[in-house]
DOSEDO-93665 format. One line per 5 residues: number of its first residue (from 1); their letters; for each residue x, z, y of N, C-alpha, C. Coordinates in pm, whole numbers. Atoms other than C-alpha are relative to their C-alpha. Layout:
# residues N
NUM	a	X Z Y X Z Y X Z Y | ... $
//
This chain:
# residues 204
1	xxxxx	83 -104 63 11981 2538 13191 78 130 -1 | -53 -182 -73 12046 2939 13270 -25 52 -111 | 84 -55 69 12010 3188 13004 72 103 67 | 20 -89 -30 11923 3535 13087 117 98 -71 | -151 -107 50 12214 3827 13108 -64 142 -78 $
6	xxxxx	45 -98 67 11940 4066 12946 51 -69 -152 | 6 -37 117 12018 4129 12578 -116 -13 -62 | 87 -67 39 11751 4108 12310 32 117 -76 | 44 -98 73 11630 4449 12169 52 34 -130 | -1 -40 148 11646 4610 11822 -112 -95 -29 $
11	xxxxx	139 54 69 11347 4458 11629 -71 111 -46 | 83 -130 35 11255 4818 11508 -101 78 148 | 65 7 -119 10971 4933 11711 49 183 82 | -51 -113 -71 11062 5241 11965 -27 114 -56 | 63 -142 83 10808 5486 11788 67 53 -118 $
16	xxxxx	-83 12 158 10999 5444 11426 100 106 59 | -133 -45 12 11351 5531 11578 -41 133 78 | 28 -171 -78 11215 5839 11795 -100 95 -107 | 51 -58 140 11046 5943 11443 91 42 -82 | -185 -22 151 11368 5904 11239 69 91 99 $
21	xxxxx	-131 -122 -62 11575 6111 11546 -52 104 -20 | 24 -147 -13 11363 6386 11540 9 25 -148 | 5 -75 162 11333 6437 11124 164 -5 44 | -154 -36 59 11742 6369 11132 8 164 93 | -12 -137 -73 11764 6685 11407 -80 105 -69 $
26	xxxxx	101 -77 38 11495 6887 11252 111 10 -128 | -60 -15 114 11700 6850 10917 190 37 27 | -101 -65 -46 12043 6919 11094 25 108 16 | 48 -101 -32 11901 7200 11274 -6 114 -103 | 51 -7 162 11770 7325 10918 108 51 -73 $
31	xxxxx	-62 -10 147 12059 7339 10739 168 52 100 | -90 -40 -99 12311 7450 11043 -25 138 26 | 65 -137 -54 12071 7759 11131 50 70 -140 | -46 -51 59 12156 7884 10833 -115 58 -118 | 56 -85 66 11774 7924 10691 -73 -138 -101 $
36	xxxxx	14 173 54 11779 7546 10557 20 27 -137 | -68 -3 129 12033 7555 10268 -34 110 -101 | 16 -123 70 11999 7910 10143 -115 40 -81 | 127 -24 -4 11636 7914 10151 -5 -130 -151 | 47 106 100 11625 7542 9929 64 85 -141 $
41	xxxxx	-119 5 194 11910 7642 9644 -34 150 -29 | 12 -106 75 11786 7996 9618 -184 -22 -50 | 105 21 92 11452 7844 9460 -139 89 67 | 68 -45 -10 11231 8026 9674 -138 -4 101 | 85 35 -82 11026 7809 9863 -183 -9 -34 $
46	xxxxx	182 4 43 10620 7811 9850 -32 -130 -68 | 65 128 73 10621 7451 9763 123 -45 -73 | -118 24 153 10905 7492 9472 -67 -61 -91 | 15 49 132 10661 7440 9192 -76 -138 57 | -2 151 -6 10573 7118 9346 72 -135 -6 $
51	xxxxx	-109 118 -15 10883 6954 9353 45 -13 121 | -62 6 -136 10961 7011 9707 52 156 -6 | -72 -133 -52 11188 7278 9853 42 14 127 | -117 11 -158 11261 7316 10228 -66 167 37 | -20 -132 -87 11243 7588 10496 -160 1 45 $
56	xxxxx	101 -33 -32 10887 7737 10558 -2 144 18 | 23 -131 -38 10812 8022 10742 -106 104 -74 | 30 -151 57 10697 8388 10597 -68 73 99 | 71 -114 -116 10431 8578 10775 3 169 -48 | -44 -175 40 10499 8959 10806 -90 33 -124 $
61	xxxxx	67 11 143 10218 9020 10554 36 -26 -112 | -61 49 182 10326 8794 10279 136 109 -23 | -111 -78 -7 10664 8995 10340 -13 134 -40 | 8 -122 58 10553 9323 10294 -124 2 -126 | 44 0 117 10325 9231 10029 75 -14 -139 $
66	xxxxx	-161 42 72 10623 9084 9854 54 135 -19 | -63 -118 36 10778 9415 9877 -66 86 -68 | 118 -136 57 10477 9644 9757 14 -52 -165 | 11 119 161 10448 9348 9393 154 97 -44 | -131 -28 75 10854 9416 9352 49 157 -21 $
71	xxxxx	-18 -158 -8 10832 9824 9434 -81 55 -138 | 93 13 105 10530 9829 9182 85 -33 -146 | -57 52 120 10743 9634 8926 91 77 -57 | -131 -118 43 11051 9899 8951 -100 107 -32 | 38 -127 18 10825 10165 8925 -84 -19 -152 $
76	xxxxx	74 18 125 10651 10038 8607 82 -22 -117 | -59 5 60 10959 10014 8422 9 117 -53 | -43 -232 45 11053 10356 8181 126 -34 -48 | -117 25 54 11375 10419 8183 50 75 -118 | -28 -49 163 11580 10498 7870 129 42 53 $
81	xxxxx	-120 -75 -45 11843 10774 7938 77 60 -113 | -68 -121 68 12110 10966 7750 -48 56 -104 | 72 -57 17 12064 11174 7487 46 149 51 | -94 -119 -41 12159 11536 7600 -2 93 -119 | -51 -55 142 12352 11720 7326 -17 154 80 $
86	xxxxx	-8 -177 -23 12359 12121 7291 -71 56 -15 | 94 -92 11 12205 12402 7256 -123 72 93 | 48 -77 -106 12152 12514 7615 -44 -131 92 | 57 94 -119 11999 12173 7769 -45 -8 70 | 106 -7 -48 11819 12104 8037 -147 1 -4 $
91	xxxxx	64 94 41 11487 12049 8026 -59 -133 -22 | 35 204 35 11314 11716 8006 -6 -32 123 | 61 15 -116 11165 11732 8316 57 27 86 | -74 18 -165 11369 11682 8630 -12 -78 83 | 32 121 -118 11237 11432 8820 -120 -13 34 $
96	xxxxx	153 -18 -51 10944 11542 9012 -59 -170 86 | 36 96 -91 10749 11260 9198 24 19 119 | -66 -4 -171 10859 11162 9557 -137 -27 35 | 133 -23 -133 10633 11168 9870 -69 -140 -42 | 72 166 -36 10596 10768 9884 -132 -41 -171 $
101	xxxxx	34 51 68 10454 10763 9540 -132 133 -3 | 129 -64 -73 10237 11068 9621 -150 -70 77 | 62 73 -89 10106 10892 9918 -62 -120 -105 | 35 134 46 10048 10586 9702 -139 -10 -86 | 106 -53 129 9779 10792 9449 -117 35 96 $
106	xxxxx	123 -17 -75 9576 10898 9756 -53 -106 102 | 102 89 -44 9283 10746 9836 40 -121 194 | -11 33 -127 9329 10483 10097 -74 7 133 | 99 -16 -135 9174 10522 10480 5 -105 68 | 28 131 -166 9059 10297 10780 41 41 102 $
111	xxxxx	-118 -13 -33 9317 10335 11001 -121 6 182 | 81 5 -112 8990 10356 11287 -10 -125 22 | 7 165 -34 8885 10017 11462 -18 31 192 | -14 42 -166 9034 9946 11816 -79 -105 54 | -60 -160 -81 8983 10010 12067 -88 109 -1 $
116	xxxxx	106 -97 -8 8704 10250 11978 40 140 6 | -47 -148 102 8876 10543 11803 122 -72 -78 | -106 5 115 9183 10555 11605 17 107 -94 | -35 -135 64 9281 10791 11312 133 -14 -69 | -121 -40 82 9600 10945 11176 43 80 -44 $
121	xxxxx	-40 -138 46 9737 11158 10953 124 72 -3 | -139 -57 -81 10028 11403 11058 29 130 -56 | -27 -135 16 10173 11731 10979 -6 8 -168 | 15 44 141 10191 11622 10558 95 93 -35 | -67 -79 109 10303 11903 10310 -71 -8 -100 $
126	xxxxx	29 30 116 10347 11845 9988 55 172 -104 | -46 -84 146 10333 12091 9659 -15 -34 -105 | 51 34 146 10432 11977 9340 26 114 -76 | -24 -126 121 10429 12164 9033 -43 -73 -110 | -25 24 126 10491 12103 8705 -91 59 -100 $
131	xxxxx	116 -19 5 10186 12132 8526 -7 25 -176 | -15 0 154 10323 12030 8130 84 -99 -76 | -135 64 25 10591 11829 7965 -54 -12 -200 | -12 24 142 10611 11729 7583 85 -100 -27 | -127 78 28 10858 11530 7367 -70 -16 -126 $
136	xxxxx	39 87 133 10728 11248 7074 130 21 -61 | -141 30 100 10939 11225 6762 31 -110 5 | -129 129 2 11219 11006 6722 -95 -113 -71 | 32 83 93 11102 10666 6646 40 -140 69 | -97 126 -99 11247 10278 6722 -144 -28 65 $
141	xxxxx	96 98 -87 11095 10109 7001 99 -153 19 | -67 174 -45 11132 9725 7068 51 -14 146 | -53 46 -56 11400 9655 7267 103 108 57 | -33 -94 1 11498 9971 7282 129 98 -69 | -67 -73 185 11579 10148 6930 -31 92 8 $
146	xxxxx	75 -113 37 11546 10489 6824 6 89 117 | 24 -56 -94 11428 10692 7106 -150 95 17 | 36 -87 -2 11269 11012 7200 -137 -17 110 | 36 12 -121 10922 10962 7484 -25 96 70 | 25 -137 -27 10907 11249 7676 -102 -37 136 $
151	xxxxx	107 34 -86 10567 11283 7887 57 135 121 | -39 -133 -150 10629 11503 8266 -187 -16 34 | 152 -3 -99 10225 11611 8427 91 120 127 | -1 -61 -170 10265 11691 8784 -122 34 74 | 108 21 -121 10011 11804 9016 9 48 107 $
156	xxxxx	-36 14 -142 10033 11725 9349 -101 50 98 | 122 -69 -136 9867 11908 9627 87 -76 115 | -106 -4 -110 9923 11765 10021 -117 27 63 | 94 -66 -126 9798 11934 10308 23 -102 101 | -24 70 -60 9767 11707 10564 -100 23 122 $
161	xxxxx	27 -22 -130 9606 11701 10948 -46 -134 39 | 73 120 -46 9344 11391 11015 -28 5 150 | 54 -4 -155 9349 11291 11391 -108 -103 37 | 64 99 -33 9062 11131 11526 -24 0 198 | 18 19 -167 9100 11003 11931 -51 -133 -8 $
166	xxxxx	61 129 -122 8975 10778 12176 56 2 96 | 7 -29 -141 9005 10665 12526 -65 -50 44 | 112 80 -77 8753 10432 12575 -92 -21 -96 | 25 -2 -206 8486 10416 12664 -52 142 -53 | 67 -73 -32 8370 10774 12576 208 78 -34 $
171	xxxxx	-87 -36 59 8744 11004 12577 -19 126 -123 | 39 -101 75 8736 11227 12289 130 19 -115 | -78 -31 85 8969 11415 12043 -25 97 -146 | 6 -105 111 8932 11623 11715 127 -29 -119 | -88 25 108 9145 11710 11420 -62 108 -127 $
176	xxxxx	55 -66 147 9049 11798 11044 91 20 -99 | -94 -46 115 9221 12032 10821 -44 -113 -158 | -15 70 105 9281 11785 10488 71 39 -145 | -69 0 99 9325 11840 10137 10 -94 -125 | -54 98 77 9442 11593 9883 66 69 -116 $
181	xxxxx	-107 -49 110 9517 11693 9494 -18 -109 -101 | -32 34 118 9656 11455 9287 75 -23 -167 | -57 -34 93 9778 11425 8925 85 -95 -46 | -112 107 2 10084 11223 8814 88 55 -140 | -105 -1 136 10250 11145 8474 41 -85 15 $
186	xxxxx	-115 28 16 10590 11047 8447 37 -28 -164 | -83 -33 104 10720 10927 8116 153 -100 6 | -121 78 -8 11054 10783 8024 58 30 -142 | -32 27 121 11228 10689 7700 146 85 -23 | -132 -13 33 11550 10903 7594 68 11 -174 $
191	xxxxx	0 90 93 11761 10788 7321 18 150 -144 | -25 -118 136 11788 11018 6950 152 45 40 | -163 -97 -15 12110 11272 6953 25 -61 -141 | -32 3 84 12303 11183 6662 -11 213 -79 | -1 -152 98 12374 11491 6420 153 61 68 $
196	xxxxx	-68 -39 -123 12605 11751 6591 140 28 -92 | -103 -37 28 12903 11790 6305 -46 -166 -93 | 23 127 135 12932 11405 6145 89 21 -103 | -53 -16 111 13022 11435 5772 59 -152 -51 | -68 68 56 13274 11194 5599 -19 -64 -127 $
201	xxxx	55 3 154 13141 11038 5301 128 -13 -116 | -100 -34 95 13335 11121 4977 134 122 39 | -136 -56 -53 13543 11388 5182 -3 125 -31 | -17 -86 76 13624 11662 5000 4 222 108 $
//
């Protein structure tokens, strides 16, 4: 009696172990690339509050939506500054609004619909001006303490230059003088001045 110089097999069936190589590579891969590890332990995966954490991709969108939520969030904070001592201070108001937050107050547009026509706006000047300012009395705020709110009104003019082209299917070009005025208050918290000669109690 002969027995055969073949070997038997594993007993696991072929599909299993070419299932298990690819998750172990996929999870190698993962955590080698460098967007594995970082991504799990900094808590910021989509399916965190489920109890899972791995590497899932971010579409540009979510990404810059993400940024607009956290820009929004800084900008909704009031900050609490200094108090400025003296006679000859500045005034309150030094911090005019920037362009981006300009831009942000006017009305949004439709950017045209390709390939028909497109539109854009170009040639943007801005004028602010300082419109009126005031300062609340001293009083505590929570989380704060005793602090001064001082309101800034701005109003914003921008001149701006609407292009509207084509190239297909009829070619065509125009452009429209644009004006845009909006109004913008600023406040922010600064803290009480003490008193400007402190007295000594019992001091003769």
């Amino acid at each position: 009696m002969t027995r055969s110089a073949r070997h038997r097999g594993p007993h696991t069936p072929r599909w299993i172990r070419g299932l298990l190589t690819g998750a172990l590579f996929l999870a190698t891969s993962a955590g080698i690339g460098g967007c594995g590890i970082p991504y799990v332990y900094r808590n910021i995966s989509p399916l965190h509050p489920t109890g899972w954490s791995f590497a899932w991709p971010i579409l540009p969108s979510q990404s810059q939506r993400l940024e607009e939520d956290i820009y929004k969030e800084e900008m909704d904070r009031v900050p609490i500054l200094d108090p400025v001592p003296g006679e000859f201070a500045p005034p309150p108001c030094l911090d005019p609004p920037s362009e981006a937050e300009i831009w942000a107050k006017i009305p949004k547009f439709r950017a045209g619909m390709d390939p028909f026509y497109t539109v854009q706006r170009n040639n943007a000047r801005f004028v602010i001006e300082k419109i009126g300012e005031s300062v609340d009395p001293c009083k505590v705020y929570p989380l704060a303490g005793p602090c001064e709110l001082v309101h800034c009104h701005y109003k914003c003019t921008i001149y701006f230059d609407e292009v509207y082209w084509s190239d297909y299917p009829i070619p065509f070009n125009t452009r429209d003088a644009r004006v845009e005025v909006v109004y913008i208050d600023k406040d922010y918290l600064r803290r009480c001045g003490g008193p400007p000669v402190a007295t000594v109690p019992g001091g003769g």
